[in-house]
N, C-alpha and C positions, 0 to 999 in steps of 0.2 A: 742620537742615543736618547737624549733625554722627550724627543717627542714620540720613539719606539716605548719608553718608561712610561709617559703618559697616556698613549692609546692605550698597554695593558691594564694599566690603573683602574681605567675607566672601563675596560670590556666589562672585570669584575664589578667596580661596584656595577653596572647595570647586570650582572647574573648573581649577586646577592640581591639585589630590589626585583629582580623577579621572580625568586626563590619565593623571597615575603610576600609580596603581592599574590600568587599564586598558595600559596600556605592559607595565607585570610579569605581569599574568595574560596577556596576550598570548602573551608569550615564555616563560612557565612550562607554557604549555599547548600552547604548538604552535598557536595560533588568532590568527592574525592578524585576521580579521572582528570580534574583540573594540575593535579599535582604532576601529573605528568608533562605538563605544558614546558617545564625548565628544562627536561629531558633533552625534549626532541627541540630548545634553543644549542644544546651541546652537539648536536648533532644533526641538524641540517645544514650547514656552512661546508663540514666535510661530503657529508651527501651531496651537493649540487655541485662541488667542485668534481666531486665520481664521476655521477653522469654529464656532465657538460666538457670537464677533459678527459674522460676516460669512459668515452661513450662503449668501447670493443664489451669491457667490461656485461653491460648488457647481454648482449647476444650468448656470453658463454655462459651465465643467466638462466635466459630465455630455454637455450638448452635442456640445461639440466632438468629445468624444472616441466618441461612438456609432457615424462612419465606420470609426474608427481602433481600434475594440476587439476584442478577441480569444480564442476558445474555449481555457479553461484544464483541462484533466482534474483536478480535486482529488483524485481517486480512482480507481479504475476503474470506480465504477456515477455519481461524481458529478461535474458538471463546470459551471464556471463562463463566465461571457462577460465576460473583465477586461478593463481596472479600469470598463466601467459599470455593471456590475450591482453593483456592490460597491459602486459610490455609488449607486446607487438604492437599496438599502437601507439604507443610511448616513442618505441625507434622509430614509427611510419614518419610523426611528426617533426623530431628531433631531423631526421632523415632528409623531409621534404624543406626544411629550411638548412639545410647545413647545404642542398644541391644548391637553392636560389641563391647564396652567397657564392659558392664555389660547384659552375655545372660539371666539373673535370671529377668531381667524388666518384662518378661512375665508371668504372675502368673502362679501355676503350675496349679489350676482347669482348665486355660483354655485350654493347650495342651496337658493334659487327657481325654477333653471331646469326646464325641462319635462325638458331631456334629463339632468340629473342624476337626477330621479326615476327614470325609466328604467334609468340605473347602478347606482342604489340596486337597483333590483329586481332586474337582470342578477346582480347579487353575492348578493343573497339567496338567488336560485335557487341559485347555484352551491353557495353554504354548504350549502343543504338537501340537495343532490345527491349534499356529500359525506358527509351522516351516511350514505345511504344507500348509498355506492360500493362496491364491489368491494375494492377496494382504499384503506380509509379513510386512511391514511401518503400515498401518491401524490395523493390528491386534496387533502389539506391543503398541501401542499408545492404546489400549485398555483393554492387560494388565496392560499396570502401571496402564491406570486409576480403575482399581477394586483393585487395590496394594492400591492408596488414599482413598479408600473408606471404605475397611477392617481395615486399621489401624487406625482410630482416631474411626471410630465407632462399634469397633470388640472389639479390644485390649483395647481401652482407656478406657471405661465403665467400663471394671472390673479392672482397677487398682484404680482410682478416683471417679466409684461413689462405696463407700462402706458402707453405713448406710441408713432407710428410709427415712430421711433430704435429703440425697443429690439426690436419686431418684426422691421426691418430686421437688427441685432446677433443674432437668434436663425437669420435665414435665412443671415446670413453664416460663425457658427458650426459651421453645416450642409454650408455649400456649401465652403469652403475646405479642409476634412481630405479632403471625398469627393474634390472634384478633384485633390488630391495622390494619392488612392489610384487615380483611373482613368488619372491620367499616368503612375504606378509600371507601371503594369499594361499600359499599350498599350506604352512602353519596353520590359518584360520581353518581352511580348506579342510585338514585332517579331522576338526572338531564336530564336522557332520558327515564323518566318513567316505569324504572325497565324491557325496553323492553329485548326481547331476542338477540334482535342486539347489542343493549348497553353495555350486561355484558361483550361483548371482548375489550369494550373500555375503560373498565375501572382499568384491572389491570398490567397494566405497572405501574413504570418498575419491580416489584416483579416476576408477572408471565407472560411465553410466551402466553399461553391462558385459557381457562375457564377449561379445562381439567387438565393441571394442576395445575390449584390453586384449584380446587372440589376436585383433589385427593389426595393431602393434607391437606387439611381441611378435608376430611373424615376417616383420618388419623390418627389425631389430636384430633379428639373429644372424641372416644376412652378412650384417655389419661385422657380427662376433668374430662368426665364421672364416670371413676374408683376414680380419688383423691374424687371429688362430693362424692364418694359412704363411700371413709375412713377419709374426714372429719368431726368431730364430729359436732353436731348441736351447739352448742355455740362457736364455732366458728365463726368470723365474715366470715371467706375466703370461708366461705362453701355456704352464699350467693353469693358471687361477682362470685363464682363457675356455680351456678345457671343461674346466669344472662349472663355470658359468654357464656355459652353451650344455651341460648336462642340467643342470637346474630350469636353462629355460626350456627343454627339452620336454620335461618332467610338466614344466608349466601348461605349455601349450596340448598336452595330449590331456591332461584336467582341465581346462578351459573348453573341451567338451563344443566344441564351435567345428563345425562341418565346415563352411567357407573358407576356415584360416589354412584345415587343413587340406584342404584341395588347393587351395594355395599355394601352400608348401611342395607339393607335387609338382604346379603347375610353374613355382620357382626353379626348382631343381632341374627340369626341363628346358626351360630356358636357357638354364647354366650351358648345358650340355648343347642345344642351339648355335648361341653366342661361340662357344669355344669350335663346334665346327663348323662355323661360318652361314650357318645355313637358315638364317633369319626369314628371309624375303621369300624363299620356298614355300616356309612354314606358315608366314603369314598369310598370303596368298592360298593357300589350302583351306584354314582356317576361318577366313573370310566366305570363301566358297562355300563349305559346312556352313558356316552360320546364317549365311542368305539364303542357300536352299530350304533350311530347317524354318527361318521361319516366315520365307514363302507357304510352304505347305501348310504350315501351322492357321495363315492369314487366309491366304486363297481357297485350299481344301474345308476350314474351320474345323481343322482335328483339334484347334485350342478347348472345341467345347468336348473333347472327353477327356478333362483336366476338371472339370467341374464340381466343387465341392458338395461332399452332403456335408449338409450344415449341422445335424444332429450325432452327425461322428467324427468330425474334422475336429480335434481338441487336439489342448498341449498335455503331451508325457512328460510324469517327471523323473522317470526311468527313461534313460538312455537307452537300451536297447530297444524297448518301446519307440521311442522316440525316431531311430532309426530305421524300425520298420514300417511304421506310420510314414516315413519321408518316402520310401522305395514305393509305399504303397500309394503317396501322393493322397494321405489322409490327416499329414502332420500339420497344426493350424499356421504354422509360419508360410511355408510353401503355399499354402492355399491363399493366403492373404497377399505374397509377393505375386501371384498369379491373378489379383482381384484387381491391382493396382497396376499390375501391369500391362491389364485389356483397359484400363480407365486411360492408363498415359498412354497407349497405340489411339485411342481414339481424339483423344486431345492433341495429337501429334495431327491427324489426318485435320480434324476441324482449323487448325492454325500452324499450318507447314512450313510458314516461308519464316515470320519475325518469333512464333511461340507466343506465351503467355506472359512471359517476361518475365524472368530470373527470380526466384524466392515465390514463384503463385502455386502452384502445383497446387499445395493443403485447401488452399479457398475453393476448389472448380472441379476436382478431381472427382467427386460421387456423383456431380452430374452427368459424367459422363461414363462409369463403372455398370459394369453388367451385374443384374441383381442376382443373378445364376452363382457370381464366385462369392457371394457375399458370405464372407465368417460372421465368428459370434465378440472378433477382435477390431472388428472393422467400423466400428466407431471413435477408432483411430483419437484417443484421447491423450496420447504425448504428441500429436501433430507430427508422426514421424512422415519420412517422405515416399517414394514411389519405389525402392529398392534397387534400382540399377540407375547407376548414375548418366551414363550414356543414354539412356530413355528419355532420363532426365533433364541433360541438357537440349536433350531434344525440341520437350515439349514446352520446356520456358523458351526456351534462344533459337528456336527453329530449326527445321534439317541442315540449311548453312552453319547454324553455332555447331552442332552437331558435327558436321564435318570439316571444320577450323579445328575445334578440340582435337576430333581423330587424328588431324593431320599432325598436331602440335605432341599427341602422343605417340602414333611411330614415329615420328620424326627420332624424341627421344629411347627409343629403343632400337631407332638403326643408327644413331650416335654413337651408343653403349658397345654397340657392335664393332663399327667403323673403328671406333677410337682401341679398344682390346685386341682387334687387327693389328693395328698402323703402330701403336706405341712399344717401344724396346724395353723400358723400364718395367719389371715385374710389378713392381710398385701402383705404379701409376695402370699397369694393365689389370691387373687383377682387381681394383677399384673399380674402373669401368667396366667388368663384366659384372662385380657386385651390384653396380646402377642399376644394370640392367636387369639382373633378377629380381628388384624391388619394385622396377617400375611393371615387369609381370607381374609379380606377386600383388600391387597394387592394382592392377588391370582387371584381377580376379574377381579381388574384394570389392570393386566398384562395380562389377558386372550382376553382384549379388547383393550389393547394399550401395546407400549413396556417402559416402564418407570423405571426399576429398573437402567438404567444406566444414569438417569439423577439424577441431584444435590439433590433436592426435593426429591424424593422418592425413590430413591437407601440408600439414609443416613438413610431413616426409618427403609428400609427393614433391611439392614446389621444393624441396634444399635438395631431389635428385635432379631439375631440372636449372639450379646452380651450379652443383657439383658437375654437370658436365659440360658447362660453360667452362669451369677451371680447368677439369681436366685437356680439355681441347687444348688451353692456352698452355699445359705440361706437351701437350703434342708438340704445338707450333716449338716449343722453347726447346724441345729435342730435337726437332729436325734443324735448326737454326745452328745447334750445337751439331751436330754431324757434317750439315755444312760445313762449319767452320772445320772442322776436324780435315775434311778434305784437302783446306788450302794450308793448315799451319801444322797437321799430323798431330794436332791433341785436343782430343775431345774434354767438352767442359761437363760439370759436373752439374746437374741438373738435381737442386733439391724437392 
């Protein structure tokens, strides 16, 4: 007791002597900000014992704040998406040593699964892609970053979310910041009369623009939609459920983004796919459409009556404008995804097997672009990328990376299927047919921009492709439970 008496003793006086010591350099320096230095002595003892035993803590974090996070310039060539990226590689590293102590952290269902193998390979390709890069520094830098994005939203899912409670707390996490950010947004939104020109003014600092906050929001609803569907009706939440998914409703038709909504369509379809079983038909047709289309496009060169005039290809800031300018194939967006898109078919043909290797596109892209689609936007000054992300992985990672991804993406969309089939539990089924509509919905929006490697919508795509790691292991643990049911006549309760 009396050496418990003596450590206190002693904590304080050292946080009086640094109260004063910090008080006089304070004032001897002219820097008030020093004062704070006694502060964050009170409170980094508790902080490190957070995150060091109370790592979960993190992740549900991480979460919350993915709506709510924000592009930071560190530099002028570098720039951050704070504070989640900065916690994703927070847990990548925390992560990669807690395995090298203990390699069992990783549950076994998930590096049994078929579609992990797949991951495994997706990354290897990558690695190998970038000994070979163009640009070896940029493609490294874009491995680790898919390294931060697989571990907190791959791995972490199936350690810490393991019950319907805490699936529920991961969708709630999701759904509550966004809707704070689409009510911020249709409020600001009202003060320039819900124009089309407005809505980019309105969601800083959350999103870079209306593209991506629409496609996560259309994301997101998904999520709403399904809990909406497994909360009971005496339930208070299953109104405020209601009223959410009318607000985000309300959001997404002012967010004015043609891709989200076609999206939404091309979700909703899905749904109806998945629930009649008829996945592998559709996609099979689907594929068929898409290689004839752009066989002809290639072989025929009907791409060249797609061809911009440069003197009337401009942005409207009237939507309807806007809209008719698209049908007209006069609107500057389309003309510019259609610039880049004859630039990346031809950097695909020039380097087919390895690519340019991961993160190159932006450096090599206009030497190989037809002067024909050239806009008056195509000085491409935010460095954005080629618009379709499958093009994309094409033309960095090769037609092999190209066809690793594809494989690694149906795979997950005939999982969503398989598992909404096979599972008894309404719970666990109507989750996996929700996977499923997202990772469509995702499909969309990557076929018309390239978004899985940013902050936003890469942590959805990779935590669908967790989530149905877990859910598989809801299968296995139900059919185990039926099992048993057979030999002892009582089936177990599967939370």
């Amino acid at each position: 007791m009396r050496l418990l008496n003596l450590h206190v003793k002693n904590q304080f006086i050292v946080i009086i002597l640094t109260w004063f010591a910090a008080l006089v350099a304070g004032i001897v320096l002219q820097q008030p900000i020093i004062w704070i230095f006694p502060f964050l002595l009170l409170v980094i003892q508790p902080l490190i014992n957070l995150v060091v035993h109370h790592t979960q803590y993190l992740f549900w974090i991480l979460i919350c704040l993915l709506p709510l996070s924000t592009e930071w310039g560190v530099t002028s060539s570098l720039s951050l998406d704070f504070p989640d990226e900065a916690i994703m590689m927070f847990i990548t590293g925390l992560f990669f040593f807690k395995w090298l102590l203990q390699t069992t952290v990783i549950p076994a269902h998930v590096y049994k699964h078929p579609l992990f193998l797949l991951l495994a390979i997706h990354i290897a390709w990558i690695a190998l892609a970038c000994i070979y890069s163009q640009n070896i520094l940029l493609s490294v830098k874009f491995l680790l970053a898919k390294s931060w994005f697989i571990i907190p939203f791959v791995f972490l899912p199936n350690i810490l979310v393991y019950s319907q409670q805490q699936l529920k707390k991961l969708v709630l996490c999701l759904l509550i910041p966004m809707l704070f950010v689409v009510i911020q947004a249709i409020f600001r939104h009202a003060l320039y009369g819900f124009s089309f020109e407005g809505i980019k003014k309105m969601l800083s600092p959350f999103f870079r623009n209306h593209v991506d906050y629409s496609a996560m929001l259309v994301c997101i609803m998904p999520m709403a939609i399904a809990m909406w569907i497994l909360t009971p009706n005496t339930n208070q939440l299953k109104k405020w459920l209601l009223v959410s998914l009318i607000v985000m409703t309300i959001g997404l038709v002012l967010s004015y983004s043609r891709g989200a909504w076609l999206a939404a369509v091309i979700g909703l379809g899905m749904a109806i796919i998945i629930y009649k079983n008829f996945l592998w038909p559709s996609l099979i047709v689907l594929s068929i459409l898409l290689l004839i289309t752009a066989l002809s496009l290639v072989m025929q060169k009907k791409y060249l009556q797609f061809e911009p005039d440069y003197q009337h290809t401009i942005f409207h800031t009237n939507f309807e404008a806007h809209l008719k300018a698209t049908i007209a194939m006069k609107d500057v967006s389309n003309a510019e995804r259609i610039y880049r898109w004859v630039a990346g078919t031809n950097m695909v043909i020039e380097k087919p097997i390895i690519g340019f290797g991961p993160n190159n596109f932006y450096d090599f892209y206009k030497g190989y672009a037809n002067s024909g689609f050239k806009t008056w936007v195509s000085s491409n000054p935010e460095h954005s990328s080629v618009h379709n992300y499958f093009l994309l992985t094409a033309l960095e990672q090769g037609v092999p990376g190209l066809f690793i991804f594809l494989c690694l993406y149906i795979a997950m969309l005939g999982y969503s299927q398989y598992l909404y089939i096979h599972l008894q539990s309404k719970f666990w089924a109507v989750t996996a047919l929700t996977i499923g509509v997202i990772i469509a919905i995702l499909g969309t929006l990557n076929f018309l921009s390239d978004l899985i490697e940013t902050d936003k919508i890469g942590s959805i795509f990779w935590l669908c492709l967790g989530m149905l790691m877990l859910v598989s292991k809801q299968l296995k643990l139900e059919q185990q439970s039926i099992a048993n049911s057979n030999t002892t006549g009582h089936i177990q309760n599967i939370a």
